[in-house]
Structures are given as structure tokens and as C-alpha cells.
C-alpha positions in Angstrom: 13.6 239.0 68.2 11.4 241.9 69.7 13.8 244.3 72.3 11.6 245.8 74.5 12.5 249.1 76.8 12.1 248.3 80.6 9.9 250.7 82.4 10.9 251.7 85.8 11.0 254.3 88.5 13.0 255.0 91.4 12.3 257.6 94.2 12.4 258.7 97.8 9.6 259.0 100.3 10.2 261.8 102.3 8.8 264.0 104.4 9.8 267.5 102.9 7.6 266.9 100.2 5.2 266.0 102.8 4.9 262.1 102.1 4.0 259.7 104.6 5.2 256.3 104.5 2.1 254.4 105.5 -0.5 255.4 103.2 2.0 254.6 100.2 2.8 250.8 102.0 -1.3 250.7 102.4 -1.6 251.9 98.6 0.9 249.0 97.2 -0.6 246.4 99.3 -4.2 247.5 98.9 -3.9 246.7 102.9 -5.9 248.3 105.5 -3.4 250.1 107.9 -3.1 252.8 111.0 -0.8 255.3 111.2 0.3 255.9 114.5 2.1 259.1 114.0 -1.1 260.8 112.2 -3.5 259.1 114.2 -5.1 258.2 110.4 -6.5 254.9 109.1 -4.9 254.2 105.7 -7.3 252.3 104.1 -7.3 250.9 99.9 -8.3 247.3 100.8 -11.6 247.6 98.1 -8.8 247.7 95.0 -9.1 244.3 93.7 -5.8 244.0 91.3 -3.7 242.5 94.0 -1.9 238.9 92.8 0.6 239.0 95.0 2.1 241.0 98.7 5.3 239.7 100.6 7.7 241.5 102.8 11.1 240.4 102.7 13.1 240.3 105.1 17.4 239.6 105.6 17.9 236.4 107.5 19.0 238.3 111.0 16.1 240.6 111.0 13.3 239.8 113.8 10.3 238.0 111.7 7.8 240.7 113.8 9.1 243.0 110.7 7.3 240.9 108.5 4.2 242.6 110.0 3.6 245.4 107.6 2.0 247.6 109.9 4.6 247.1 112.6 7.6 247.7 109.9 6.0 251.0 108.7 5.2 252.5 111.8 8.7 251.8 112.8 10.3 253.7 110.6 7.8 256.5 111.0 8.9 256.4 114.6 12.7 256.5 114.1 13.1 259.4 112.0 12.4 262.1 113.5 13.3 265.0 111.7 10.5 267.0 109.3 12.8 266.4 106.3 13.5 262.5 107.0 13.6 260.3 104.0 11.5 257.2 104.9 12.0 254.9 102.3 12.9 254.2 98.8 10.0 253.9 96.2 10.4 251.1 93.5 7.9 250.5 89.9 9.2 247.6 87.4 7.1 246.6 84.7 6.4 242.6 84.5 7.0 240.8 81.2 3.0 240.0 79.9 4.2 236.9 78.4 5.4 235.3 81.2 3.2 233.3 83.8 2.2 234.6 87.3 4.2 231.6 88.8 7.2 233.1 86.7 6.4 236.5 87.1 6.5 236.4 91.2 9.9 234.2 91.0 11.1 236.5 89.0 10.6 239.5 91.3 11.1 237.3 94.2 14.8 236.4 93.0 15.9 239.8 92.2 15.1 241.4 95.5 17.0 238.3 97.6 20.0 239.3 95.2 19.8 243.0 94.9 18.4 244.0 98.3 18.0 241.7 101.3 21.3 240.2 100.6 22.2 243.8 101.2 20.5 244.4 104.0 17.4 245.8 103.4 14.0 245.3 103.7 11.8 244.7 100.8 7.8 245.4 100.6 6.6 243.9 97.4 3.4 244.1 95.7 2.3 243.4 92.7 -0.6 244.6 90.5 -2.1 243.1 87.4 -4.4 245.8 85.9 -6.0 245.9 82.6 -4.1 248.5 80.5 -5.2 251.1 77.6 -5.2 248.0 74.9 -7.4 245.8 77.5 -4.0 243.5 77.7 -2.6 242.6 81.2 -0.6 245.8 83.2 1.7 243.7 85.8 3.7 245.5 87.5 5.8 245.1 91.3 5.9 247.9 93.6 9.2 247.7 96.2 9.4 249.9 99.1 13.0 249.4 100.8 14.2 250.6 104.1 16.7 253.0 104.0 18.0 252.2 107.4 20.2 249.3 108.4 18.9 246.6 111.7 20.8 244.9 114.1 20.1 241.5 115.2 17.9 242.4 118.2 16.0 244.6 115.8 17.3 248.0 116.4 17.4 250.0 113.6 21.0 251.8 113.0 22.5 255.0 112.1 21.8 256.5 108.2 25.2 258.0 108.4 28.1 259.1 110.8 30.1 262.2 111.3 33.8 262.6 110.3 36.0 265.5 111.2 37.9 266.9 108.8 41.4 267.3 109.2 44.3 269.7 108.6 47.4 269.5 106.5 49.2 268.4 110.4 46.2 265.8 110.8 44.1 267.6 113.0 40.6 268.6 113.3 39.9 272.3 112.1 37.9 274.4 114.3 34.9 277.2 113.1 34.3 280.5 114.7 31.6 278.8 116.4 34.0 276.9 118.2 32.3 274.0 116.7 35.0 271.7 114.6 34.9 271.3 110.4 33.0 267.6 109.7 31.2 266.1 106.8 28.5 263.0 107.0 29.5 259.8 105.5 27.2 257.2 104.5 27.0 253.7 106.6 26.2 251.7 103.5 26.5 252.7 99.5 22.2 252.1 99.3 21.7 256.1 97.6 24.9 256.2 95.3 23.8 257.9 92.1 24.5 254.5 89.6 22.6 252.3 91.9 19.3 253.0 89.7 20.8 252.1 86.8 22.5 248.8 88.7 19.4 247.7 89.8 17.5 248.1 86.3 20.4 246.1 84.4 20.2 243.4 86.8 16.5 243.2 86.4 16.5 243.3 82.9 19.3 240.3 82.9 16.9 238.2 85.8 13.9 239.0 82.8 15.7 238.0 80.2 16.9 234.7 82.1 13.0 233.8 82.8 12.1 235.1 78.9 15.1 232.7 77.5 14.1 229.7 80.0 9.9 230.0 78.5 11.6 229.7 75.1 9.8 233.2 74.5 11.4 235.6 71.5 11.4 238.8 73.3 14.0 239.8 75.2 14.0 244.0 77.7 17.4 246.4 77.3 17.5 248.5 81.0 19.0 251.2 78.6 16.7 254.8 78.1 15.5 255.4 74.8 18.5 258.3 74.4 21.1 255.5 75.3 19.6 253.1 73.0 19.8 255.6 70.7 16.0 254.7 69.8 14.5 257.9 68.1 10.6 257.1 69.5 9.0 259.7 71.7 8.3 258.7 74.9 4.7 258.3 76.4 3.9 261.0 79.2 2.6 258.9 82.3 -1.3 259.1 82.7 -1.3 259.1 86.3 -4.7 258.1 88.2 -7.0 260.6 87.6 -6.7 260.3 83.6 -5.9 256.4 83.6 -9.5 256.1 85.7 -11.0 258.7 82.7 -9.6 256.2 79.7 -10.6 253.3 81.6 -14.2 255.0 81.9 -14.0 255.8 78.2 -13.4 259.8 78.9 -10.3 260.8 76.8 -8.3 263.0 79.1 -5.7 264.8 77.9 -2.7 263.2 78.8 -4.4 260.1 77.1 -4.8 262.3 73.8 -1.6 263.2 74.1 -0.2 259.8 74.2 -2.6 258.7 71.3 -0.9 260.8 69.3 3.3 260.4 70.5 2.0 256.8 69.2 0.7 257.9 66.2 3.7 259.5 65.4 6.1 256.9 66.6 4.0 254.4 64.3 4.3 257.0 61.4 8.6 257.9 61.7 9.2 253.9 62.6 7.5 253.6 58.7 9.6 256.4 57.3 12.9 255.6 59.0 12.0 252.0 57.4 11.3 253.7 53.9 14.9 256.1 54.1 16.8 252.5 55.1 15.2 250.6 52.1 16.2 254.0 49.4 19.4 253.6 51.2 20.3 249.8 50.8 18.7 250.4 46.9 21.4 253.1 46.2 23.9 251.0 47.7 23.7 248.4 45.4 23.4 250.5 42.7 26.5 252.1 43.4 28.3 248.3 44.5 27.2 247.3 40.8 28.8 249.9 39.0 32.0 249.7 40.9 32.0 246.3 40.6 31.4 246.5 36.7 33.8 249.4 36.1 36.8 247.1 37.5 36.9 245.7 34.1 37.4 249.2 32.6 40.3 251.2 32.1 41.5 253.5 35.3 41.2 256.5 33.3 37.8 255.6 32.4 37.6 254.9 36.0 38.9 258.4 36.8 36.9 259.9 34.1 33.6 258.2 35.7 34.5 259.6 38.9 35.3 263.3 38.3 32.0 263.2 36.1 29.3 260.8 37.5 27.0 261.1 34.6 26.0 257.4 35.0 21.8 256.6 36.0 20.3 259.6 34.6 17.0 259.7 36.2 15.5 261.8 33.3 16.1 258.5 30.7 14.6 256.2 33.4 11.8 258.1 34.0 10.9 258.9 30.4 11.1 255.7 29.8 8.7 254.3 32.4 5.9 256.2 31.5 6.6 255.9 27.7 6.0 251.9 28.7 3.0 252.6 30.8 1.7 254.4 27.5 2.2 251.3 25.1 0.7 249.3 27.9 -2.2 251.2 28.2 -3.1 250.7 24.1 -4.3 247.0 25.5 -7.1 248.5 27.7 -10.6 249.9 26.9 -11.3 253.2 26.0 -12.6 254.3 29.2 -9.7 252.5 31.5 -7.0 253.8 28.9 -8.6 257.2 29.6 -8.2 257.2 33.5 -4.3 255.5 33.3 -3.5 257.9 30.9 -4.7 261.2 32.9 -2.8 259.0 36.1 0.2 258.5 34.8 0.3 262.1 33.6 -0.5 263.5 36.6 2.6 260.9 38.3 4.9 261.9 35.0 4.4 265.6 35.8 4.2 265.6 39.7 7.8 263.9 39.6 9.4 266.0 37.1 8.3 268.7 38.7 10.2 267.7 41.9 13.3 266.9 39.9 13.3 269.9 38.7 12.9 272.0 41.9 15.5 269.7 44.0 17.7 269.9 40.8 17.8 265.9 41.1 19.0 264.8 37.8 21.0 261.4 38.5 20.9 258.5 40.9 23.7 260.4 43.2 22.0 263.4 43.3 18.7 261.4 44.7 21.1 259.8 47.1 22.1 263.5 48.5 18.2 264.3 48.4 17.9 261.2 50.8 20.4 262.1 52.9 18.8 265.7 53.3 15.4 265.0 54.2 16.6 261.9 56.5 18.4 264.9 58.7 15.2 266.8 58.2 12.9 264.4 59.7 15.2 263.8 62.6 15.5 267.2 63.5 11.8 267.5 62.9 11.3 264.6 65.5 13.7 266.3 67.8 11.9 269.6 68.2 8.4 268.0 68.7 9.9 266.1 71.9 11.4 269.3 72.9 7.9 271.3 72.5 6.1 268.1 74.3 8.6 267.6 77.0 8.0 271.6 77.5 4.5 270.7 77.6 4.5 268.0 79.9 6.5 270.8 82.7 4.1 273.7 81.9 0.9 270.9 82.8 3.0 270.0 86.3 3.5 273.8 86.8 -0.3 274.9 86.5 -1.4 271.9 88.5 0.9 272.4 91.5 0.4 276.1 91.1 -3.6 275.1 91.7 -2.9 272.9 94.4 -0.8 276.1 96.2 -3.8 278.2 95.7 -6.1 275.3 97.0 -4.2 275.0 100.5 -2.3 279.0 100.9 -5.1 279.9 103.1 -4.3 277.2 105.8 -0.5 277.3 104.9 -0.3 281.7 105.0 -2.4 281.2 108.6 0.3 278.7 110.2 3.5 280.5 108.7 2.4 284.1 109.8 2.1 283.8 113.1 4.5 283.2 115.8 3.5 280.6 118.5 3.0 283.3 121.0 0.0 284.7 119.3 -1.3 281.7 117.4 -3.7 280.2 120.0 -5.2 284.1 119.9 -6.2 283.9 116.3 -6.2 279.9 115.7 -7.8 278.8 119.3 -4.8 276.1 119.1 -1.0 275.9 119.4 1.0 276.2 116.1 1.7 272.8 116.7 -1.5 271.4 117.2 -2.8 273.4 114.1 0.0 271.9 112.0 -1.3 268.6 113.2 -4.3 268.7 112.3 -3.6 270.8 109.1 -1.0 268.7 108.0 -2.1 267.0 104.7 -2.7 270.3 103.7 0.4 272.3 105.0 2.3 269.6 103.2 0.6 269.4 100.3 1.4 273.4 99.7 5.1 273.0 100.8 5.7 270.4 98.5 3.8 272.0 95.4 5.9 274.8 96.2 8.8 273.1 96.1 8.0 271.3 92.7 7.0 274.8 90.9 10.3 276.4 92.4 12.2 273.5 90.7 10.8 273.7 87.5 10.9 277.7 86.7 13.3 278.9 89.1 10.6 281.0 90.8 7.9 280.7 93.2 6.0 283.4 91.4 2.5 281.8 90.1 2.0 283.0 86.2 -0.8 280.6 85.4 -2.0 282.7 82.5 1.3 283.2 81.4 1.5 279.1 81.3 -1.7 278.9 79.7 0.1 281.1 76.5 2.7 279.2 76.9 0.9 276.2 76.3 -1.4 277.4 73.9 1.8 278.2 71.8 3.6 275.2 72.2 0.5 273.2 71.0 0.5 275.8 67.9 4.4 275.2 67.7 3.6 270.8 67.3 1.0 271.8 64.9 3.0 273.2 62.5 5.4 270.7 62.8 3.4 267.9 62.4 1.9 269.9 59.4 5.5 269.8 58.0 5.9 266.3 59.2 3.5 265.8 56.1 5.7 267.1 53.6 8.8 265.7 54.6 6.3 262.5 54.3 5.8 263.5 50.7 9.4 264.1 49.3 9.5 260.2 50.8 7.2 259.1 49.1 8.4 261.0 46.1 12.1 259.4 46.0 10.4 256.2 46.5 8.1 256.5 43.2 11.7 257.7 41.4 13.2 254.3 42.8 10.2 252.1 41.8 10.8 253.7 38.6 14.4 252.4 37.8 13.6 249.5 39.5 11.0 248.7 36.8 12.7 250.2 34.1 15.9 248.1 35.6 14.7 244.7 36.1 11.6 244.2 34.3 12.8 245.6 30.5 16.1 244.1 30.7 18.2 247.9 31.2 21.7 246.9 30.7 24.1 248.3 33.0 27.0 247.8 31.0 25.7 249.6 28.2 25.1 252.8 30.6 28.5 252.8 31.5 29.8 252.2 28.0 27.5 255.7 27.0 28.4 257.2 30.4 31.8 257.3 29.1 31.4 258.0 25.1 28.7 260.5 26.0 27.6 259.5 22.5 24.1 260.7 22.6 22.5 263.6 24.8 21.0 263.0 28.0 17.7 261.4 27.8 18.4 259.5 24.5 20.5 257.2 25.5 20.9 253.7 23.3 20.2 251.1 26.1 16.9 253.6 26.7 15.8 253.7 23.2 16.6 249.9 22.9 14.2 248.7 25.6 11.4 250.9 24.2 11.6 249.8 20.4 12.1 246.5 21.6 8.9 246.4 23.5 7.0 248.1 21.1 8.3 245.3 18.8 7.0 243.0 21.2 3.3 244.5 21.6 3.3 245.2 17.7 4.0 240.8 17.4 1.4 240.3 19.8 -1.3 242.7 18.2 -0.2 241.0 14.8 -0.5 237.7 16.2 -4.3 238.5 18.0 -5.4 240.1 14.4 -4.5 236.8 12.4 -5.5 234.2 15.5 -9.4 236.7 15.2 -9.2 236.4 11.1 -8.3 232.8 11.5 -10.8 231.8 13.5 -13.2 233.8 11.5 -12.5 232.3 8.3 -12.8 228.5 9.8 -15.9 229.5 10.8 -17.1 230.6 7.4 -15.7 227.2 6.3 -17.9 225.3 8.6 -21.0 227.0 8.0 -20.6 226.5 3.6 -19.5 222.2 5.0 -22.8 221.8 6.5 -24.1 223.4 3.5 
């Protein structure tokens, strides 16, 4: 059954960032609305991926609500501080394989159980556009109140105020003459785990729908790092680039993606390669513990302080001494090109044994074990550098968008109101009015850049360094990505090798152990080795004897004819 990861996002509208309630319900809905407090038409009525736009509302809420407009404009009118938080911003990602019908019960189910039931209200939308494999994109976008209404439509408090008390129960006054108090939340709608609550419940009303269509996929609400799922995760593309890819530009972020899933695709096949050495020395080792329970426990103990069991050496030897008396059968020219191959192989692979000091089966196993934690740290570095990445690319873009807007922004901080309307020919507040968009986009890239590096110093060439390293830092460790590739594929030729050696020329295990413990013969000449070879060279020397009398045969009845019809 395929597990997919659910993609989501949660977060807050608000006006300190300088957001603005109505053009994001306008976006969503691809709706055509006015915003009163701006005096602005929002208008994105010309997208055409809408399949579906309802507002939900709890059962004592007024049904004027349901007017999208009306509801937004509302809570722009409510809140009036310049730091409000309007509303809570929802994205969840819609199974493909599930129909529309199912799709929009789907949503429609979880926010009657999750939300209105709750008290909110719920705008959904939700958009089916084509994504970067030309496959459907449906997704629901939920924008939730963060206020609670009374029955007569009256919106109510966020929050009260509580005084705190003293040890003797009473109210502690400040040198204000104001007394102590804290805010306390009406409802529990913006505790911390409520995210996570609402993407498990999703993923469980998915999974119903999934389960119900009879279809074999099933979503886990868990992040990759709780999963414990060692992919790299996919920077978002954003507008601007997904408009690019869909135009057939390759933006950046798109490259950069084409190549997390490159190598995604590439340590998925390696992780599968380790797991399959793995199992195979498992049952190696299984076999000979089973097999030495019929031995002596000092030859037991005698195995175990000196492991001299599946020399590597003798199995390898061995294969390639077989590959030579098979290649007697072929032409000149083929016999030629195998021979020069399976030198190259022979030599290539002693050569690693030698360097890694890999001499048995255990030792291999150790090897495995080695470049397993190589590869995951390798994989755990390249997020780090791309993670890095992804900050530095948010730091120079809002650093440009500061630059863009300080002019307006540097004119309505410097001056005080009393000598604004001298050098603006307007009030501060009338030039912040009509500034806004601007003023807000500067506070809020300012905001963002001070969150990421601590400053609010802009250093974009220092960035650019830093990003031109980083990208040199992935290089090289893609670049060694390809050798820890190699030694893989190396321990999986040394596998194939006693595999074939194992199974196809009848190796027998027993026997090892039996020399294992005499230690007889040196390493490399072991009976059950020399056995297998001299018994297939018997073999080929039968068949070759049997081809030279079946030619001489046939040659002599065919004299014989020709002297009959003589």
C-alpha cells in the first residue's frame, strides 16, 4: 500500500506583516470583492481553476455572513488595532484519486467537525490546477474567523483580562498605579498542537474516503522527520516560478526541486540496495548458526573467537576462474572482450578488498554498515546546505523588496505629524493611507529579514557568497554522493559473486565450516573451492568430448552415405 505525506499549511493573517484580509478571501475564491477599509477593489475573478467556493457557517450565526463580502469586511471593521490578527490561513492538499463529488464531501465534513462545530466560520475554496507532471493539483483553501459571534451577530471578545493575585488573594498593584493582569483566551482556537490536531484528523477523514473507493493509498499527517522518512523535502515554488515552469521557463526554485527529486529517486535506490546486502548477510549468518548447532560448543567457541568462515578471497577466485572456463565456449573475438571484462571486474574488486582490508563475509558486513552511516550523513548535510539555501533566497528577496519601498517608508517614519503636511502636502495619516501597500510591504520584509539573521543590516553581497558557497558546498557533496554510490555497487558485485559461486556450483556450506575449523589448507585453497572448479571443468571437458565424437560421428555417417549411393 503507497503512504503518502499530507501537505499542509497553517498561518495567521495579520496586519503587522501588513496583510489584508480581503484580497486573500478574493484570491481563494477567485471572487471579485471591495474593501471598504482600503477603499480598493479586490479583483481575481479571470482565474479559471475554481471547482468549488462555500462559506460555512455554525447553526446560530445570521445567514447575512454567508455573504463573503459582508463577512470579510466585518472583521476588517472589528479589529482595530495595526497589529490585529484577522484570520487564520488554511492549504490541504486533496487526494488525486478520489472524485470531485468525494473530494468536496471530504473537505466539507472535516470543517462541520473541526471548525463550525467549534464555532468558527469557514471560507472554503478549492482549486484544481494542473501541476509540474500535467496531473491534477486539488487543493482547499480555509480561511477561519478568529473571533467568536453571538446569536444576533455580534462578534465577541478575542480574549479577557485577569488580575493576578497575591499570596493573600489580592490584586497586585504597579508603580503605575495600574494593577498586575495577564490576557486569557475565550476559546483554545490558537493553542500550539491545534495544527497538528487538525492535520491528523484530516488525514483520518482521507483515509476514510480512500478506504470507502477501495483505493490502495492511504496519507500519514506526520512530517517527514517524525516519520522518520530520510527524503528531502521540495522547496515551495511560489507563483512567480510555478507561472515560469508552467510557461516552460525553468526557474530556479524549479531546478532546485528537479534535483532534491533526483536525489530522493537516487538514495530511495541505495537505501533499497544497503537493505537487500543486509537481509543477504543475514541469512548467511542464520545458516551458519543454524548449521553449527550440530557441532561441538568448542568448535562453536572456536568459530566464534575466530570467524574465518566465507572467505571472500576463495569465492571470488573462484567466480572468475568459472567465468574463464566458460568463456573457452565462445568465439575468439567474444572470448577476447569477456576476458579483458572480467579482468578489469577481477582486478577492480580486489583492489577494493584490498584497500578496505575486506577479506570475509563479516568484514563486508562492517563495510556495509560504514558506508550506510556515510550516506545518511551525506544526505543530512545536503538538507542542511539547501535548507541554508532556501533562508539566504528569502533574505535577498525581502532585502530587495526593503530597498524597493525605503524611500516611501524612510519619508513617513522621519517626520513627525507636525511637519509632515510641509514636506508631504498631506497628513502622516493620509500619506500612510495612501502609501500603505507599500509602507507595509517594507515593515513586513523587515520583519522577515530580522527573523532570519538576527539583524536588520542588509549584506546582499555577503548573501550572494554565501550562496555561491553553499551551492559549491552541495556540489562536492553530490560529487561524493557518487562514490559512496560506487563502494555500493562494489559490495553488491562481491554479493553477486558468492551468490553465484553459492547457489549455482553447488558450494557446500558444511564443508566451509568443517575447513573453517581444521584450517586444513590456506586461505584461498580451500577443498569445497577446488571441488567445484575441478568438477566443472570435468563437466565442460565431458561436454567438449561429447561435441568432438557427436562432429566425428556425424562425419563418418556421412562418408558412409556418400560410398551407399556409390
Amino acid at each position: 500500500m503507497e503512504i503518502k505525506s499530507l501537505h499542509t499549511h497553517v498561518d495567521i493573517v495579520t496586519r503587522t506583516g501588513g496583510g489584508k484580509v480581503i484580497p486573500k478571501a478574493a484570491y481563494n475564491a477567485r471572487d471579485r470583492l471591495r474593501d471598504n477599509r482600503y477603499g480598493k477593489l479586490e479583483d481575481y475573478s479571470k482565474i479559471d481553476d475554481l471547482v468549488f467556493s462555500k462559506i460555512f457557517l455554525p447553526k446560530h450565526v445570521p445567514k447575512k455572513f454567508s455573504d463573503r463580502e459582508y463577512l470579510w469586511n466585518s472583521v476588517e471593521e472589528i479589529e482595530k488595532s495595526k497589529n490585529s490578527q484577522l484570520a487564520r490561513n488554511l492549504l490541504f492538499a486533496l487526494p488525486r484519486e478520489l472524485s470531485e463529488e468525494d473530494r468536496i464531501n471530504l473537505i466539507s465534513e472535516f470543517i462541520e467537525e473541526n471548525f463550525t462545530s467549534k464555532g468558527m466560520i469557514a471560507d472554503c475554496n478549492i482549486h484544481n490546477k494542473k501541476a509540474s507532471d500535467n496531473q491534477e493539483q486539488p487543493h482547499a483553501h480555509i480561511l477561519l474567523t478568529l473571533r467568536e459571534m453571538d446569536r444576533e451577530g455580534n462578534w465577541k471578545p478575542k480574549c479577557r483580562k485577569e488580575y493576578i493575585l497575591d499570596e493573600k488573594g489580592e490584586k497586585i498593584k504597579l508603580k503605575s498605579g495600574n494593577y498586575k493582569s495577564r490576557k486569557v483566551n475565550l476559546n483554545d482556537w490558537n493553542e500550539p498542537d491545534k495544527a497538528k490536531e487538525w492535520r491528523e484528523n484530516f488525514s483520518k477523514k482521507a483515509n476514510e474516503y480512500l478506504a470507502k473507493n477501495n483505493i490502495d493509498k492511504r496519507i500519514d499527517s506526520r512530517t517527514f522527520e517524525e516519520q522518520g522518512r530520510e527524503e528531502l523535502p521540495q522547496v515551495h515554488l511560489g507563483t512567480a516560478s510555478y507561472q515560469m515552469e508552467k510557461k516552460g521557463i525553468q526557474a530556479e526554485r524549479g531546478n532546485q526541486n528537479r534535483k532534491i527529486i533526483a536525489l530522493n529517486t537516487e538514495l530511495k535506490k541505495l537505501k533499497e540496495e544497503m537493505a537487500e546486502i543486509s537481509s543477504w548477510i543475514l541469512s548467511l549468518v542464520t545458516m551458519v548458526k543454524g548449521l553449527l548447532k550440530g557441532f561441538s560448543k568448542e568448535k562453536q567457541e572456536e568459530y566464534n573467537l575466530t570467524p574465518d568462515l566465507f572467505d571472500v578471497y576463495s569465492y571470488l577466485e573462484t567466480y572468475y576462474n568459472i567465468q574463464k572456463e566458460l568463456s573457452k565456449n565462445l568465439s575468439y573475438d567474444s572470448r577476447m572482450r569477456k576476458e579483458q571484462f572480467d579482468s578489469k571486474k577481477y582486478m577492480h574488486t580486489l583492489s577494493y578488498m584490498s584497500r578496505n582490508n575486506l577479506k570475509t563475509i563479516l568484514d563486508i558486513q562492517g563495510k556495509k554498515e560504514e558506508v550506510t552511516t556515510r550516506l545518511k550523513e551525506n544526505k543530512g548535510k545536503i538538507a542542511d546546505c539547501n535548507k541554508q539555501m532556501k533562508n539566504i533566497e528569502t533574505l535577498i528577496k525581502q532585502a530587495k523588496i526593503m530597498k524597493e519601498h525605503k524611500t516611501v517608508y524612510d519619508r513617513y517614519k522621519g517626520a513627525d505629524n507636525s511637519i509632515f503636511s510641509k514636506i508631504a502636502g498631506a497628513s502622516k495619516e493620509e500619506y500612510y493611507n495612501s502609501h500603505k501597500a507599500d509602507i507595509d510591504n517594507y515593515i513586513r520584509a523587515k520583519s522577515i529579514l530580522k527573523k532570519l539573521s538576527g539583524s536588520e543590516k542588509i549584506e546582499i553581497k555577503k548573501w550572494e557568497q554565501a550562496k555561491r558557497a553553499l551551492q559549491t558546498d552541495i556540489d562536492h557533496l553530490m560529487f561524493n554522493q557518487k562514490f559512496i554510490k560506487e563502494e555500493i555497487s562494489q559490495i553488491k558485485h562481491i554479493k553477486y559473486v558468492v551468490d553465484e559461486v553459492n547457489k549455482n556450483f553447488g558450494i557446500d556450506i558444511n564443508m566451509e565450516i568443517e575447513i573453517a575449523y581444521k584450517k586444513a589448507i590456506a586461505r584461498g585453497e580451500k577443498p569445497s573451492v577446488k571441488m567445484a572448479i575441478e568438477e566443472f571443468q570435468k563437466q565442460i571437458k565431458k561436454e567438449d568430448q561429447q561435441k568432438a565424437w557427436t562432429k566425428e560421428h556425424s562425419k563418418n555417417k556421412g562418408t558412409k552415405s556418400k560410398e551407399t549411393e556409390r
